[in-house]
C-alpha positions in Angstrom: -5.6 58.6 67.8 -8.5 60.7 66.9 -9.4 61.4 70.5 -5.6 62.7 70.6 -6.8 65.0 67.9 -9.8 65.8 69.6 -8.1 67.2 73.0 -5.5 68.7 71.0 -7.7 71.1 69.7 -10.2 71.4 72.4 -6.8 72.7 74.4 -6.2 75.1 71.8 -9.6 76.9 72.0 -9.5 77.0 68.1 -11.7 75.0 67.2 -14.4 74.2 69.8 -14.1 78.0 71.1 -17.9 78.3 71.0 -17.7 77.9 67.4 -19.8 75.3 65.4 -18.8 74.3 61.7 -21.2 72.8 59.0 -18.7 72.4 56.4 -14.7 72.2 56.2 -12.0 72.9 53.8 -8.8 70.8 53.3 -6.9 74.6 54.2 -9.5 74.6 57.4 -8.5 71.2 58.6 -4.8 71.9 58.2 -4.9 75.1 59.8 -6.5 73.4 63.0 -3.7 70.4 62.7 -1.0 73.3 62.7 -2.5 74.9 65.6 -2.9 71.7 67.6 1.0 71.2 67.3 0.6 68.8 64.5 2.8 68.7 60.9 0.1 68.7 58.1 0.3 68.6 53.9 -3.1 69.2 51.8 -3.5 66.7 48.7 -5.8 65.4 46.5 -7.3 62.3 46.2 -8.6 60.0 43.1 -11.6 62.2 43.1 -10.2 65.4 43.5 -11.4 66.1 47.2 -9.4 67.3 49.9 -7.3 64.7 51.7 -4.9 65.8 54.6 -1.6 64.0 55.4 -0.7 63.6 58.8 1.1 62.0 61.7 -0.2 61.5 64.9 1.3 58.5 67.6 3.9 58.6 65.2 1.5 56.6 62.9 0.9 58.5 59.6 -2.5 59.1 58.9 -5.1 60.2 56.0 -7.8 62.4 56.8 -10.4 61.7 53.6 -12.9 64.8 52.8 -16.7 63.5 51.5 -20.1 65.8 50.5 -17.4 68.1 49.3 -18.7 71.1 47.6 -17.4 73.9 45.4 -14.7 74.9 43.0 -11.1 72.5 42.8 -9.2 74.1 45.9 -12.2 75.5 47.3 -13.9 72.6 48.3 -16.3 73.0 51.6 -17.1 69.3 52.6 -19.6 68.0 55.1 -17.4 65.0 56.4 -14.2 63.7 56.8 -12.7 60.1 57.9 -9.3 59.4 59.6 -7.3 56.2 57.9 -3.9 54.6 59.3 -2.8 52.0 57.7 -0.1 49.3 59.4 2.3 47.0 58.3 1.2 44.3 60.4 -1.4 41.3 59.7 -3.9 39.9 61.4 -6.6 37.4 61.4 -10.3 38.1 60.4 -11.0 36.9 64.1 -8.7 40.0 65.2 -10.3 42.6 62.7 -14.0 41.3 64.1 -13.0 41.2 68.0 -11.6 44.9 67.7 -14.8 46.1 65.5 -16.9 44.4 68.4 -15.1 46.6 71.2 -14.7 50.0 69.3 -17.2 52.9 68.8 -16.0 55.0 66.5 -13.4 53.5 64.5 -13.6 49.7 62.2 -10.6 47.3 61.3 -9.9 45.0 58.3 -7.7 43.1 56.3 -6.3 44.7 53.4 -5.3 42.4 50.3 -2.0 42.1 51.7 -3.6 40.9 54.8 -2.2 43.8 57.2 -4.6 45.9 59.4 -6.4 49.2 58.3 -8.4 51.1 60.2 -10.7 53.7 59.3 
């Protein structure tokens, strides 16, 4: 999923087009979804930072802002995380064998025992 993301905008120059960001807004990371083809809304979460709802795979997907900075609807954050929840469960065994084989992303359970992964 995010390596979808990430070719989608390589191919659209408009992000990696020599340009190197520090910080990004809930408005940037829409407008670089949009660009990439993709349908994007910009909320709020419990804290009041950015969060970006989106679909990619047809799975929908949350894109969480942390080290945000600045004025409500102005925030400038430092990091963001991808979350895609599904409605299917799985076994601890499961959530440990996929954490042991991928990089960049971790499973668990959630209280309802289905998968998340961040």
């Amino acid at each position: 999923m995010i390596k979808q993301l990430l070719v989608a905008l390589a191919a659209t120059g408009t992000m990696w087009a020599g340009t190197t960001y520090d910080t990004l807004s809930g408005d940037d990371m829409v407008r670089l979804l949009q660009d990439a083809g993709y349908k994007a809304e910009l909320t709020e979460d419990d804290s009041g930072d950015p969060k970006v709802k989106t679909k990619m795979g047809g799975l929908n997907t949350s894109i969480y802002f942390y080290g945000c900075q600045g004025p409500k609807g102005k925030k400038e954050c430092n990091t963001f995380q991808f979350f895609a929840g599904f409605g299917q469960q799985i076994t601890a065994e499961k959530a440990v064998e996929w954490n042991a084989k991928k990089r960049f992303a971790r499973c668990y359970t959630a209280n309802d025992g289905n998968a998340r992964v961040e």
